[in-house]
C-alpha positions as CSV (number, residue, x, y, z in Angstrom):
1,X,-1.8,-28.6,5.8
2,X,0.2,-29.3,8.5
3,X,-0.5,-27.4,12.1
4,X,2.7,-24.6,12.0
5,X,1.5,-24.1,8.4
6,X,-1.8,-23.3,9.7
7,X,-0.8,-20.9,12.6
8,X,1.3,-18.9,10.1
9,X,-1.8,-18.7,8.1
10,X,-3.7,-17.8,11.0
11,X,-0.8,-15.1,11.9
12,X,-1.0,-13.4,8.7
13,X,-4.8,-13.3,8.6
14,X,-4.7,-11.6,12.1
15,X,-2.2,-8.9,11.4
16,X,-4.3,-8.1,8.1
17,X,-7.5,-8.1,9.8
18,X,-5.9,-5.5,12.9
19,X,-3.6,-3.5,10.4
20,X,-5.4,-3.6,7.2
21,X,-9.0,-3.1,8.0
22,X,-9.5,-1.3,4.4
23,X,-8.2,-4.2,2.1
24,X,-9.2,-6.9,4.7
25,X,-12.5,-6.0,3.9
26,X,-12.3,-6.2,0.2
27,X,-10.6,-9.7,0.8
28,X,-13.1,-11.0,2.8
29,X,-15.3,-11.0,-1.3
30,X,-12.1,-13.3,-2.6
31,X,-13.1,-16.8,-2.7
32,X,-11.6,-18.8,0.9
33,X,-9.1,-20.5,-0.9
34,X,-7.3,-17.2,-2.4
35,X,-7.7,-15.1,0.9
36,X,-5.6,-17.2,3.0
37,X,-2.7,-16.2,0.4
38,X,-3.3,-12.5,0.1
39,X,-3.2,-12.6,4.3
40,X,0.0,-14.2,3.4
41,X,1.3,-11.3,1.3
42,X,0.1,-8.6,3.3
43,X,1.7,-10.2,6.4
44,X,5.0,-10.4,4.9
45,X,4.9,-6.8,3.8
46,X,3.5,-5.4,7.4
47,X,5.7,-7.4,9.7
48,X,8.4,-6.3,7.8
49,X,7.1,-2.7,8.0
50,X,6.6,-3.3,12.0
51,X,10.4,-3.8,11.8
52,X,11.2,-0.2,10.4
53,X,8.6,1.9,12.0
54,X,8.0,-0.2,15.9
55,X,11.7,-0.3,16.9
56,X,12.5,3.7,16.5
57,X,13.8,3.5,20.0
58,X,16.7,1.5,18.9
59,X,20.0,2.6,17.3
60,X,19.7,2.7,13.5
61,X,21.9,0.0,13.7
62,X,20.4,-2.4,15.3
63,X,17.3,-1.9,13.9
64,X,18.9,-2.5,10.6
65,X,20.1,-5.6,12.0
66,X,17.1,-6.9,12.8
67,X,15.5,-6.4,9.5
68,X,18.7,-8.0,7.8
69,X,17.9,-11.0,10.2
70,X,14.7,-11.6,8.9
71,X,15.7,-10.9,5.7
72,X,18.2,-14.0,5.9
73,X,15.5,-16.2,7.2
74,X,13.1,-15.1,4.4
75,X,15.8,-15.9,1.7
76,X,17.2,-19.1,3.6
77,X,13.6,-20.3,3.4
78,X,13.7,-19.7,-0.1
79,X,16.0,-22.0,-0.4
80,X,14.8,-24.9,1.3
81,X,16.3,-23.9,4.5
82,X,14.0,-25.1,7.9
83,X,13.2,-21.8,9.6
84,X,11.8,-20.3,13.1
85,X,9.0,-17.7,12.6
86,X,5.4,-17.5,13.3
87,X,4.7,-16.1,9.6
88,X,7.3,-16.8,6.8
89,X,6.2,-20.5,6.5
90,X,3.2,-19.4,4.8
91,X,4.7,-16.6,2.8
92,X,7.1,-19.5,1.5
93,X,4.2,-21.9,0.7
94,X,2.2,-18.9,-0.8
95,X,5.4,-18.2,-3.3
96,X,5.5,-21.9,-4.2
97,X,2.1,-22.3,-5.0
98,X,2.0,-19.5,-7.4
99,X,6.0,-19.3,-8.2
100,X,5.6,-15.2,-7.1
101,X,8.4,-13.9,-8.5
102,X,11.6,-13.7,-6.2
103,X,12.7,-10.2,-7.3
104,X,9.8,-8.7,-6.6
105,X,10.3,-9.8,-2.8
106,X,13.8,-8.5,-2.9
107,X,12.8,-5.0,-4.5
108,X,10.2,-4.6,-1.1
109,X,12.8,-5.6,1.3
110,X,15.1,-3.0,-0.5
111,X,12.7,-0.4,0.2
112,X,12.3,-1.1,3.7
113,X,16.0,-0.8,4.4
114,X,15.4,2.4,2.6
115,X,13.0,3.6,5.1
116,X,16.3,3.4,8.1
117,X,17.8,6.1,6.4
118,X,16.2,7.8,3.9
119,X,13.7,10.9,4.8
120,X,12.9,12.8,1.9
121,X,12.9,12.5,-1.6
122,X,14.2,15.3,-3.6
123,X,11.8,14.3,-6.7
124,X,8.6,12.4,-7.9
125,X,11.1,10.6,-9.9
126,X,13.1,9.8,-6.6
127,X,9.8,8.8,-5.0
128,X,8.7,6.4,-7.8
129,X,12.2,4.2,-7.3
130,X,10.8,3.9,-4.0
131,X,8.0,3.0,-4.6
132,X,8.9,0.6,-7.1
133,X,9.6,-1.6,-4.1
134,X,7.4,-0.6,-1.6
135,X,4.3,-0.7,-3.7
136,X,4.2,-1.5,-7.5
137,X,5.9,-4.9,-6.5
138,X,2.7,-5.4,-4.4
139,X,0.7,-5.4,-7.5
140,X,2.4,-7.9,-9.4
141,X,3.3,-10.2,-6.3
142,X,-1.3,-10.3,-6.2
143,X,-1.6,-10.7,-9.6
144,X,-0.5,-14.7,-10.0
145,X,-3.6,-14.9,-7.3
146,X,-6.0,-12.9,-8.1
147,X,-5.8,-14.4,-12.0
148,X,-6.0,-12.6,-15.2
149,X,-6.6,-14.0,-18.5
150,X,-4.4,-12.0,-19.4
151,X,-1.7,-11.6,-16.8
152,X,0.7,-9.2,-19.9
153,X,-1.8,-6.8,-20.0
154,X,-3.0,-7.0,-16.5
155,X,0.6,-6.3,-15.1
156,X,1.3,-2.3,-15.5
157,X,-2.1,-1.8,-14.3
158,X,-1.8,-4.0,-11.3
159,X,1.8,-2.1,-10.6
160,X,-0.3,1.7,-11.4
161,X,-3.0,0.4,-8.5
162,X,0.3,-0.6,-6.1
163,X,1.5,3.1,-7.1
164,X,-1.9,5.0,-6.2
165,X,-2.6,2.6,-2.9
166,X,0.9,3.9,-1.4
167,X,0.7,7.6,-2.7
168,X,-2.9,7.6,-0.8
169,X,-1.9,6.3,2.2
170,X,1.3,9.2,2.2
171,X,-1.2,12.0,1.6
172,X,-3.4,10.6,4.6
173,X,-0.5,10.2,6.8
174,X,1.6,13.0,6.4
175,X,1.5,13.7,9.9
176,X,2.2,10.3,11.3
177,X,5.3,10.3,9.1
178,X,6.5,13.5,10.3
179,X,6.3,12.0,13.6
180,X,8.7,9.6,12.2
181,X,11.0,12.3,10.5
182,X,9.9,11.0,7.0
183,X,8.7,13.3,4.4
184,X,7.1,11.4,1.9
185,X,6.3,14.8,-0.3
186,X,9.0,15.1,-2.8
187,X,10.9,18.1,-2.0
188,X,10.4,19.8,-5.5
189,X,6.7,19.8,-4.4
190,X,6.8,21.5,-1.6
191,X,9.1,24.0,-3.1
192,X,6.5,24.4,-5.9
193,X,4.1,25.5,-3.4
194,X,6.9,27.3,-1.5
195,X,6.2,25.0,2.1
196,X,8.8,23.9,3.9
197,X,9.8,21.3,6.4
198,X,8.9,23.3,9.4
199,X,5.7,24.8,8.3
200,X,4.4,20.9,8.6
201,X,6.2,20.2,11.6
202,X,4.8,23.6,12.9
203,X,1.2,22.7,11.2
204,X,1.4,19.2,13.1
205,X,1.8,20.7,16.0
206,X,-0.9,22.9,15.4
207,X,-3.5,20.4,14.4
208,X,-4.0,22.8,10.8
209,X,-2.8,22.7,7.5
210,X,-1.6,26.3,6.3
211,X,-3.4,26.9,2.6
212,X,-0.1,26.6,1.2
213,X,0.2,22.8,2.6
214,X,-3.8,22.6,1.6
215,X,-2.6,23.5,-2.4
216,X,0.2,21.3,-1.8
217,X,-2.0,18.2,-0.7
218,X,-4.3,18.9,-3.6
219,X,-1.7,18.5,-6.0
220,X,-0.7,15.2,-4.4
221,X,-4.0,14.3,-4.8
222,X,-4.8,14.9,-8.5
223,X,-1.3,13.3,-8.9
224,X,-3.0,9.9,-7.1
225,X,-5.9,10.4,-8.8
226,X,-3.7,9.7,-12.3
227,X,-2.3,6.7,-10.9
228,X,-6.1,5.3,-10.3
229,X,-6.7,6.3,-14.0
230,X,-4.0,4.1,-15.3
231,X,-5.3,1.2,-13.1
232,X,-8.6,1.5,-13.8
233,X,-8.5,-1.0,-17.0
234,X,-6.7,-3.4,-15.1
235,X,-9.7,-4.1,-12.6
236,X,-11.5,-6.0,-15.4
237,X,-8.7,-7.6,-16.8
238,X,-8.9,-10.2,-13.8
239,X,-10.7,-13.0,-13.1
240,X,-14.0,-12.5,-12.4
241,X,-14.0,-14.2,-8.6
242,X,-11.4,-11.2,-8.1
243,X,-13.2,-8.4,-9.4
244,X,-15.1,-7.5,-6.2
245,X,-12.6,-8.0,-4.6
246,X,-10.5,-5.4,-6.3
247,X,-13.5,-2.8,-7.0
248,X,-14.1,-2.8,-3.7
249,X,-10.3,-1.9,-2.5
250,X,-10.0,0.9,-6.0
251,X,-13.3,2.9,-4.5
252,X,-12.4,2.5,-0.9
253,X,-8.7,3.7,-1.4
254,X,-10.1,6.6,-4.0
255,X,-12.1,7.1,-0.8
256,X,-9.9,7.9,1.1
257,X,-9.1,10.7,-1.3
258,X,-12.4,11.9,-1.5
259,X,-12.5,12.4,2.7
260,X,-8.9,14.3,1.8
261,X,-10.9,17.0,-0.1
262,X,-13.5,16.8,1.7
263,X,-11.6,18.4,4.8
264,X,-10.6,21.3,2.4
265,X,-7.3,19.1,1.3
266,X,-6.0,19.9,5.4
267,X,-4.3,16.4,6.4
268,X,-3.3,17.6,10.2
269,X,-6.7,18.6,11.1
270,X,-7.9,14.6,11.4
271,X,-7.0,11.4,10.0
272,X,-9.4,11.3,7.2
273,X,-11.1,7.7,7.0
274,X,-14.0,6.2,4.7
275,X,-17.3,6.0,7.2
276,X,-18.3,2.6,8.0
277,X,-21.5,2.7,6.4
278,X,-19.8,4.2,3.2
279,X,-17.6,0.7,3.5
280,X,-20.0,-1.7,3.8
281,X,-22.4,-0.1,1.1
282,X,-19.3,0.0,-0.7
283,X,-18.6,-4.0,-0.3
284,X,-22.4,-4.4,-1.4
285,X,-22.4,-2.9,-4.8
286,X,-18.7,-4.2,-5.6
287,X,-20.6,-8.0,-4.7
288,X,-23.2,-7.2,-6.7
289,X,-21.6,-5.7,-10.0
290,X,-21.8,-7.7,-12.9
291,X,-18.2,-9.4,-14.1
292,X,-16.2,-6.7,-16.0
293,X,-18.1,-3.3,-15.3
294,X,-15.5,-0.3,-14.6
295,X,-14.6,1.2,-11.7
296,X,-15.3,4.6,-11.2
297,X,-11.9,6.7,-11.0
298,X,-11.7,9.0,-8.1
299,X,-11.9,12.5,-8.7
300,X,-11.1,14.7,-11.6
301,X,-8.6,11.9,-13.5
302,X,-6.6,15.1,-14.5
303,X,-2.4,14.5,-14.5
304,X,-0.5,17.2,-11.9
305,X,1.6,18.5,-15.1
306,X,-1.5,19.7,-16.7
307,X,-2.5,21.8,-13.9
C-alpha cells in the first residue's frame, strides 16, 4: 500500500477513534484487515458531517459550497480522477475492494445537503426519507465488509440497525441539535404530546425536560427500541469474525437507551452515556459469545402505534 494510501487510512482511523468512541470500540473485535475499511466508512460519513455542523458561522451558502466541493472530488475519484484530500483515497480504495454500491454514497451525501436547510420534519414518514440517507445506507455500505452468507437476507436488517443507531443518537442529542436549530422530533410527535418548539428551547435553557417532553422522549424511545427488534435477526446472519463486532455496537447503542430512561426519559438534564465499565464488560461478553447467539433487544420491543 503505498504511503498517501496509508495516511488516509491513518486519517480515517483517527477521526473514528476521537468521534466515534462507541463503535470504535466494537471495531477494535473486527479482524485488522476489515477495521482499516470500516475507519474508512465512518470517516467519509463524519468529515462530511464536520462540513454541515463545524462551519455554522458561514453563510448557508458557502457552506453549501464547500460540501458540493468535496462532493465533486468524491465523485471525480470515482471516476478515476487523481484527487487532493487527506481521506477520500481510502474511501475510494475501500469502495473498490468491496464494489460498495455507488448509490448508496450518493443517498448520504443527499442527506447532508439536507441538513443546510432543513430543520424539522413534519412526520416519521418525513424523518425515515432522511434517514434513508443518513443512516440505513450505512448499514448496507458495512454489509459487503462485515460478510454475510447471506447478504439478501442480511440487508433490511443491516438498513433497520442504521435506522435505530441514528434515531438513538437524535433522542440523546436533542439538545445539541437545538443548539443547531434542528429538530430531529417529527413535528406530529411533539404535537401528540402537545410540546412545542419553545418548551425545548426553554427546557435547554433550563437544563430540565418538562414531563410532557419526558412522555415525548419515551415514545421516541419505544419507537427505537422497534427498529433494534427488526435488526436483531440480522446480527447472526453475518460472518462469524463480525458478530462481536456487531453485538457489541447493538447493546452499546440500546445502551444508550437504557441511560435515556434511566434519567426518567429527561434528555436536557445530562448527556446520557454508557459507563466505561459497562463498555468494556460489554466488549468482553460480545468476545466471548459463541458464533450465532442473539442479541438482547433493548427494552420493551413494543411498536409506538401500539401504545
Amino acid at each position: 500500500m503505498d504511503t498517501d494510501l496509508t495516511a488516509a487510512y491513518d486519517r480515517c482511523r483517527e477521526l473514528h477513534k476521537r468521534h466515534g468512541r462507541t463503535y470504535y470500540l466494537a471495531t477494535r473485535l473486527l479482524p485488522a484487515w476489515k477495521r482499516r475499511h470500516v475507519h474508512a466508512l465512518y470517516g467519509f460519513t463524519r468529515y462530511a458531517d464536520e462540513i454541515v455542523d463545524r462551519t455554522e458561522d458561514l453563510p448557508s451558502a458557502e457552506r453549501a459550497a464547500l460540501l458540493d466541493h468535496w462532493s465533486g472530488q468524491f465523485v471525480a475519484g470515482l471516476h478515476g480522477a487523481a484527487i487532493d484530500d487527506p481521506l477520500l483515497p481510502a474511501v475510494l480504495h475501500t469502495i473498490a475492494v468491496f464494489d460498495l454500491d455507488r448509490d448508496d454514497f450518493a443517498l448520504f451525501l443527499k442527506s447532508m445537503a439536507m441538513d443546510l436547510t432543513v430543520t424539522a420534519y413534519p412526520t416519521y414518514d418525513h424523518l425515515l426519507d432522511y434517514m434513508e440517507g443518513s443512516a440505513a445506507v450505512i448499514g448496507t455500505m458495512m454489509l459487503p465488509i462485515l460478510g454475510s452468507p447471506d447478504p439478501v437476507a442480511a440487508r433490511e436488517p443491516a438498513r433497520q440497525l442504521g435506522f435505530a443507531f441514528q434515531l438513538t443518537n437524535f433522542i440523546r442529542d436533542v439538545a445539541e441539535d437545538l443548539d443547531r436549530g434542528r429538530i430531529y422530533l417529527p413535528d406530529e410527535d411533539l404535537a401528540k404530546f402537545g410540546v412545542t418548539r419553545e418548551e425545548l428551547v426553554e427546557a435547554r435553557a433550563r437544563g430540565r425536560a418538562t414531563p410532557r417532553i419526558r412522555e415525548l422522549i419515551e415514545y421516541e424511545v419505544t419507537r427505537a427500541q422497534a427498529h433494534y427488534a427488526a435488526a436483531a435477526p440480522g446480527i447472526t446472519m453475518l460472518a462469524p469474525a463480525s458478530q462481536a463486532c456487531m453485538r457489541t455496537a447493538y447493546a452499546l447503542y440500546g445502551g444508550i437507551l437504557d441511560e435515556v430512561a434511566a434519567q426518567g426519559y429527561d434528555v436536557f438534564v445530562r448527556r446520557a452515556l454508557v459507563p466505561q465499565r459497562r463498555r468494556m464488560a460489554v466488549a468482553a461478553r460480545a468476545l466471548l459469545s459463541p458464533t450465532g447467539t442473539p442479541v438482547v433487544i433493548p427494552g420493551p420491543a413494543v411498536p409506538p402505534e401500539s401504545r
